[in-house]
Each structure stands twice: as C-alpha cells, then as structure tokens.
N, C-alpha and C positions, 0 to 999 in steps of 0.2 A: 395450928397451921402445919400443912406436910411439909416437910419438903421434897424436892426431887432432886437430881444430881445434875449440876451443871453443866448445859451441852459443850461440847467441843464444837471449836469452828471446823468447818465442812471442810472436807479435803480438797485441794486443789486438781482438778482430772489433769488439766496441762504442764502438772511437777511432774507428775506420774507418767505420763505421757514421753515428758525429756529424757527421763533414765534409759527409755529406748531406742533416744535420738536417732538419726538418721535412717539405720537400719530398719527404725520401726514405719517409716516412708517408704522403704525400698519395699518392703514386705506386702504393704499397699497394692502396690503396681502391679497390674497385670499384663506385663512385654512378652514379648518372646525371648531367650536364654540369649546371649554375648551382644543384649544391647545396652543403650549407654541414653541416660537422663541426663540432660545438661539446666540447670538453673542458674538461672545470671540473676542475683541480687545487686540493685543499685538505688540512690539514691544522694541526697548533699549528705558532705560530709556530716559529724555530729547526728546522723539522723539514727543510729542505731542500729546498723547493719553488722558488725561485726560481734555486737551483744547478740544478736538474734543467732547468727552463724552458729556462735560457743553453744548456745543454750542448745541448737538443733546438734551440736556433735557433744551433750553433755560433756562441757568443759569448765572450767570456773571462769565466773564471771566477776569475782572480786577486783579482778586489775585490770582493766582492756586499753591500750592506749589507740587513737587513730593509726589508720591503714598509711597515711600519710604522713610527716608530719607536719604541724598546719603552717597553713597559708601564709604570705606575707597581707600585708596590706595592698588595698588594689592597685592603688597608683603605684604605688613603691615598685610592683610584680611589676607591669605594665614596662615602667622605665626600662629595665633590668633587663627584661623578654627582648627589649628594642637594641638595647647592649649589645645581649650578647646571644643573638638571634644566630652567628655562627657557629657558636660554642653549641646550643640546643641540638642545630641541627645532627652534630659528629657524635650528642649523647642521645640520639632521640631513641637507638634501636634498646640502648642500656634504659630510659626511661618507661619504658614500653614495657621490662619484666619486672618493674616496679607497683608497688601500691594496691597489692591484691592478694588477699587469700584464698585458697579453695580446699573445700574439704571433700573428701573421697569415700566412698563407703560401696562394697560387693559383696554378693550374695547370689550362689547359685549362676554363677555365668554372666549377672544381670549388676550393672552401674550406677550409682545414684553420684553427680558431680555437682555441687553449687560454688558460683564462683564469684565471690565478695570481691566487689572493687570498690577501690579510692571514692570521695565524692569530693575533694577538695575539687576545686574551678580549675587550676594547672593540668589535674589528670583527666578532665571529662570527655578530653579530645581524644583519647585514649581508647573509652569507651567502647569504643563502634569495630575495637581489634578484638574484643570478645564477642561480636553478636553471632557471629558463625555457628548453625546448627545447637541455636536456643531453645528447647520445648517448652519453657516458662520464666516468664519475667518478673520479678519480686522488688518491685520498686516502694522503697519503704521511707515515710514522710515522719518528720517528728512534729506533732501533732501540737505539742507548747511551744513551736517557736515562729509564731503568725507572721513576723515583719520577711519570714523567707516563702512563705504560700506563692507567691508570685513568682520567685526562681523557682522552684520546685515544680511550681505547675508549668514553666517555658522549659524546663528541661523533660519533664516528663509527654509533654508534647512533642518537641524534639525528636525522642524516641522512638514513640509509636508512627513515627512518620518514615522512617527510617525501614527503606527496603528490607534489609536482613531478617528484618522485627516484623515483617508483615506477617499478619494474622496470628502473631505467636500472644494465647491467653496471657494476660497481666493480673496480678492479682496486686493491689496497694494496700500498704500495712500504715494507719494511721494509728504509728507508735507512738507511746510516752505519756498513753490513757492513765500511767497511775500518777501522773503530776494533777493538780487540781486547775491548772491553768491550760491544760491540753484543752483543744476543739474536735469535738463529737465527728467521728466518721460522714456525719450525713451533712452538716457544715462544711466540711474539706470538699467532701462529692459536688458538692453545690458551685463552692469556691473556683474550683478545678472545671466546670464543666464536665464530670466523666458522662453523664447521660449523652454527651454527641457523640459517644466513643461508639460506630456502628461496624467499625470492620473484624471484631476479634470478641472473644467471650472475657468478662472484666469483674472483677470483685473489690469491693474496699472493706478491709475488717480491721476493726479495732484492735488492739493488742498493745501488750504491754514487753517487750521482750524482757525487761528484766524481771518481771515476775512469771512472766510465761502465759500471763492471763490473753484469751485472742488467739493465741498463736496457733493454738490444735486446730480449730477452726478454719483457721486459712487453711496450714497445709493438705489439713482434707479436702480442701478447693484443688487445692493445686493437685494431688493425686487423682481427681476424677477429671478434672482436666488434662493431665498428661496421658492417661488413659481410653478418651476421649480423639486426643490427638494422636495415639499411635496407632487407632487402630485402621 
C-alpha cells in the first residue's frame, strides 16, 4: 500500500485577507482623491461589532470587552431613567461621545472611516447622531442568539426608515456562523423579512468575525457598493 503525504488543511483567504485590513478596502475603491468613506457599523449589543472592527484593522482579538458597559436590568433602568431624568438631561451632550469606536485609515488623499457604535438599548437613541453622510450601513446580527431576532429585526427596521439612511446600501452580517447553534443566513432573511426591503440595494452574508470566515465576502459587497454609489 502507498502512501501519500498528508494534506494540510486549506488556507484560510479571509486570514490573509485581514493582515491588509482596512487599507486593503481603501485600495478597492475607486473615488476621486480628498474624499472620505464613512461606514456606520451597528447592531445589539453582544452581536459582535467590535470583534469584527479589530479583525478589519488587524488588531487582536484575544480580549475585547463591550463598547458599553452592560446594561442594567430593564425595569431596574426604566425606574432609574424616571429618577433621574434631570440629571440625564445635563449628561446627555457627555453621553453622546460615549460608547463608540471608529477606526481611520488614508491612502493617497482618499479616507476609509467606520464608526462602531454601542448596541446596548440606553445608547440606541444615540444612534441617529451618527447617520450624517453614511455611504454604507453594516448592521451585524448574532446569528445564535434567536430569543433577540425580534429586537434586532424592530431595530433594524427602525433604521432603514430613517430619513438620514434613505437609500444608503445595507449589507447584514449574520455573525457567529462558527457556533453550531447559529441560524443560517437564509433563516434570519426569511425571519427579518429583508425581501420587502425595495428602496436601497441589501445583502446578508454569513460570517464569522472571529474567525474571519464571511467577512471578505461582504466587504467586497460593500466596496462595489460604495463605488456604485459615488459615482
């Protein structure tokens, strides 16, 4: 009996891919010189927005804590809000540069910005102070945790309703494919209704942002759509 030498598992293209992170987006693009991409990543909190960011600015992804820190319980918040609804109002301008990262990347005259925000339920109202001169929406769903499909899909409607947001491409990352308990992209579309989505060009792709599996994918969506829309 021969033998032969045992394969190696296949290389991953979307590891390879991250090492060129953002830049290798910017590269993509075909704008004209001193202009400026803006990407608004959002979704609930826990859904894996901030893993995805690192991965896109090759960062380590061993320790990530939420953008927020979490929530209280609902009633508890609710009571609290009702409290000290005065106090909120005197922090509201302080709570506003709260709960958001954004990573930067330039090249040749030309801007590639995406701006992670909060999804805990206290920051959502927040939301609508970043939709200003959006060119892509990255609304990202964690795809194992079904009892929130329902918020997710009211928030995400929500949004695309949302004048600022009109006609701005969305593309939905139905993260957290490498759990065995995750729901298949075409499940969530179904769940969601995106098929009545008629005013804007829309995508849902699979991905896994910690392992990066999905993710090239998308952002190749998102590149031919920003592309698309500048010209």
């Amino acid at each position: 009996m021969s033998l032969t030498p045992q394969s190696l598992p296949p290389s991953n293209p979307s590891l390879s891919w991250f090492s060129k992170g953002l830049l290798s987006i910017l590269r993509k693009l075909k704008s004209a010189p001193d202009q400026e991409v803006r990407i608004l990543l959002l979704g609930l909190d826990n859904a894996g927005k901030t893993t995805l960011l690192k991965q896109l600015a090759s960062e380590d992804i061993s320790h990530i804590t939420p953008t927020q820190e979490e929530e209280k319980e609902e009633e508890e918040e609710e009571e609290e809000e009702e409290e000290e609804e005065e106090e909120e109002e005197e922090e509201e301008e302080e709570e506003e540069n709260i709960g958001f990262n954004i990573k930067s990347v330039q090249s040749q005259g030309f801007k590639l910005n995406v701006w992670d925000i909060g999804g805990q339920r206290k920051i959502r109202p927040y939301w609508r102070s970043y939709f200003e001169n959006t060119d892509i929406l990255i609304y990202v769903i964690d795809s194992a945790d079904r009892k929130r499909f329902e918020e997710t899909g009211q928030e995400l409607t929500e949004l695309l309703e949302e004048e600022k947001l009109s006609c701005v491409p969305v593309l939905i990352f139905a993260n957290k494919q490498d759990l065995l308990t995750a729901a298949p992209a075409s499940e969530i579309a179904e769940g969601l209704n995106l098929h009545t989505i008629r005013d804007r060009v829309w995508q849902i792709q699979s991905c896994s942002a910690l392992t990066g599996e999905g993710v090239q994918d998308g952002m190749n969506w998102v590149c031919k759509n920003v592309n698309a829309k500048k010209k």
